[in-house]
C-alpha positions as CSV (number, residue, x, y, z in Angstrom):
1,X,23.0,-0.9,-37.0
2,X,22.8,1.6,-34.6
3,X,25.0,2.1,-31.8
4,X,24.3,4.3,-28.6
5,X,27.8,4.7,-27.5
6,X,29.4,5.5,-30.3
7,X,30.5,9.2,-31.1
8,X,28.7,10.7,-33.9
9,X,32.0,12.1,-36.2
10,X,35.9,10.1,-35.8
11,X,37.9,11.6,-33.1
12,X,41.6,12.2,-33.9
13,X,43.5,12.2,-30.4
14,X,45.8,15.5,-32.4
15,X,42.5,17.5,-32.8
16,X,40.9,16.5,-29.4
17,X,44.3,17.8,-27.7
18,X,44.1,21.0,-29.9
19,X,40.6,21.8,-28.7
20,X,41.6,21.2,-25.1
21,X,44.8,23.1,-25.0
22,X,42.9,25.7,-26.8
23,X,40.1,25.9,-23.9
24,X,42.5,25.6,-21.3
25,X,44.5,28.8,-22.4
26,X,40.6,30.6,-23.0
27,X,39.7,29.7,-19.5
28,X,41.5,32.7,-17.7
29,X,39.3,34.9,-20.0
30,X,36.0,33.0,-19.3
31,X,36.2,32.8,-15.9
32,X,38.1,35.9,-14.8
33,X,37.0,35.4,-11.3
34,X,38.6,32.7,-11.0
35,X,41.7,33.9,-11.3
36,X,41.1,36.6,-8.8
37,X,39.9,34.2,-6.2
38,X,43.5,32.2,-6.6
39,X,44.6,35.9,-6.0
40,X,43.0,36.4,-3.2
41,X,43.5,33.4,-1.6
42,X,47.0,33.0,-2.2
43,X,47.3,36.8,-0.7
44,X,45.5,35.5,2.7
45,X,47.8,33.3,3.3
46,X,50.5,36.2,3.0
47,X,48.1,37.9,5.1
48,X,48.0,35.8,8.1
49,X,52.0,35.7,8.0
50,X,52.2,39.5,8.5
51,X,49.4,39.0,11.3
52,X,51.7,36.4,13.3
53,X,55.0,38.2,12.8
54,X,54.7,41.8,12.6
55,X,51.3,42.2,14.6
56,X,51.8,39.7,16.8
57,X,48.8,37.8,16.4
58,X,47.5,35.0,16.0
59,X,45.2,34.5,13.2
60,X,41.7,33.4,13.1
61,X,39.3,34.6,10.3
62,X,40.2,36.2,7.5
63,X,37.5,38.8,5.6
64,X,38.5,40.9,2.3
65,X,38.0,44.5,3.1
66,X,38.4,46.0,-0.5
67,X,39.8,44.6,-3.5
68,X,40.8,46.5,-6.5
69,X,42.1,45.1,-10.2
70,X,44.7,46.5,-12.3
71,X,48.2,47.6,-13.0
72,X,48.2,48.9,-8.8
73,X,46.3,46.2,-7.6
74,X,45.7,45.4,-3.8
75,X,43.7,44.2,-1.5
76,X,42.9,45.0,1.9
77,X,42.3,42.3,4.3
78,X,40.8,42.3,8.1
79,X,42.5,39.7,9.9
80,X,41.1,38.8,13.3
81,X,43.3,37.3,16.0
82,X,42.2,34.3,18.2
83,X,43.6,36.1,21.5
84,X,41.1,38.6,21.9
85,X,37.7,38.4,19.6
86,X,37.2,42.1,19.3
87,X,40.9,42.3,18.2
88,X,42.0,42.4,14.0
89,X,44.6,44.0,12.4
90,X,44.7,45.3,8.7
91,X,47.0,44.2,6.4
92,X,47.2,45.2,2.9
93,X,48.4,42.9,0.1
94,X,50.0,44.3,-3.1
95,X,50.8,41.3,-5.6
96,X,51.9,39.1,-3.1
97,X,53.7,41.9,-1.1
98,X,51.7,42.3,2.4
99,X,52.3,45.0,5.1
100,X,50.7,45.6,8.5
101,X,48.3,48.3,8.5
102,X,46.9,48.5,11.7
């Protein structure tokens, strides 16, 4: 009697956790960007803080200037404010440590 919905080998539920915790802690490595774009997107929204309180704007859209990896990473961010559409400032974003630029 065959049976369509039936796995092929017996599943223990102790194994099947193993194999998931074990891709779950190999994901950061498979899918290093990823990670970055949490980064990065965590960092905007540190980004758009400095905007409204130290360059007193108000922010609209957000573009990554330059982005660099490593034990000095930072990235650069062009922050444009809604009050004027010609007007941005630049704030750079060290971990999640973000100061005005211009």
């Amino acid at each position: 009697m065959h049976r369509s919905n039936a796995l092929p080998l017996p599943v223990r539920p102790a194994a099947l956790a193993l194999a998931l915790a074990a891709a779950l802690a190999a994901a950061p490595a498979l899918a290093p960007g990823a990670a970055r774009a949490a980064n990065v997107s965590a960092a905007q929204a540190e980004a758009k803080e400095v905007a409204k309180s130290q360059g007193n704007c108000t922010p609209a859209k957000v573009d990554v200037l330059s982005y660099s990896i490593g034990r000095e990473g930072q990235t650069v961010f062009k922050v444009g404010c809604s009050e004027d559409k010609e007007a941005f400032v630049l704030v750079q974003c060290r971990s999640r440590v973000c100061t005005l630029l211009r």
